[in-house]
C-alpha positions, 0 to 999 in steps of 0.5 A: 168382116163384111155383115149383111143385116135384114128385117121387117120385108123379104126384099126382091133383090134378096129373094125372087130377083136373088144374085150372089155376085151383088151380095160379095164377101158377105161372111155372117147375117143378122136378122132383126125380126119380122121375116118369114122362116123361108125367107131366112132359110134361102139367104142361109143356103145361098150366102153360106154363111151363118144367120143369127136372128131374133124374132119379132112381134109378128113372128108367131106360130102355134109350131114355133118359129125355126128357120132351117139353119139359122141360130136363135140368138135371144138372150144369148151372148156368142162370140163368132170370129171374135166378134161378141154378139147379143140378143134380145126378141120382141116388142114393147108390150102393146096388146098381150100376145107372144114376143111383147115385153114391157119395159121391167121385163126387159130390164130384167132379160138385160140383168140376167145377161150381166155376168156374161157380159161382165166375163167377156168384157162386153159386146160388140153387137147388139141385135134387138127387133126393138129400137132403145127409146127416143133412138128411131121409134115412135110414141104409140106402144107398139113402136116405142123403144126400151129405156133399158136398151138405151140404158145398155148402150150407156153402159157396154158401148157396143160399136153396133146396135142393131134393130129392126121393127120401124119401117122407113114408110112410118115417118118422113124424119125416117133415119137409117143410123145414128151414132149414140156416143161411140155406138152407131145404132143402125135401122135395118129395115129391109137390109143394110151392110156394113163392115167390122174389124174381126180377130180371127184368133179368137173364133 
């Protein structure tokens, strides 16, 4: 299964200079937070294909944030074409508003998920805004990682572990993946592609 990943910046070549025949064989999104609902809604129209997303910090609206035709996938384990797939919004809690977790009440979303996760025997992707700590982010609030993201890694093994929130330009050592034990942990800033084995019987 081919999966395009997006987050953090409308890209051109996604949206105003948009062709489908440089995007082939695409057959789900992710999107990692941080990008505008019409944005998420064209790709949705164009691509055909479904979009599953989580929000980031500045995805803020007083009438809620509602991307026509795509799935919120906050704290919610689905399972699409045999593929299991998680997710969890938001930030590490810098200045109070909506979408800003501190580390226990991330923690504390994990733990919630553990039945399920126990029952499907794991997941495959992992979707967050948030990278896990000391994996891509920085030392200031707003940008550093969950220790409990890195702790799920550890423990569930997921082939991907996919986030969004730290834009390339915010350090020169900038890394698009790095692989954590057998988890490749992807940076999907502006977009990414990559590719996982499906099990079609399952969907």
């Amino acid at each position: 299964m081919r999966i395009l990943t997006v987050s953090d910046t409308a890209e051109p070549a996604l949206y105003d200079n948009f062709q489908v025949e440089n995007f082939p064989n695409i057959a789900m999104i992710l999107a990692c937070g941080d990008l505008p609902e019409e944005y998420l809604s064209f790709l949705v129209s164009m691509l055909n294909v479904p979009l599953y997303y989580v929000r980031g910090n500045h995805d803020i609206r007083p009438d809620g944030y509602r991307p026509g035709g795509c799935i919120d996938l906050n704290e919610k384990l689905v399972i699409y074409r045999g593929i299991r797939m998680l997710g969890f919004q938001g930030s590490h809690w810098y200045n109070g508003k909506p979408c800003q977790y501190t580390e226990r009440q991330m923690h504390r979303k994990i733990q919630k998920m553990r039945l399920k996760l126990w029952w499907h025997e794991g997941v495959d992707i992992v979707i967050t805004h948030a990278p896990p700590r000391h994996i891509h982010d920085k030392n200031d609030l707003c940008h550093r990682g969950f220790k409990c993201f890195r702790k799920l890694i550890d423990r569930y093994a997921p082939s991907y572990f996919i986030h969004g929130h730290m834009h390339f330009n915010y350090t020169m050592n900038a890394k698009r993946m790095t692989k954590v034990n057998d988890t490749k942990v992807i940076n999907s800033y502006g977009h990414f592609i990559f590719e996982i084995n499906d099990n079609k019987d399952m969907a």
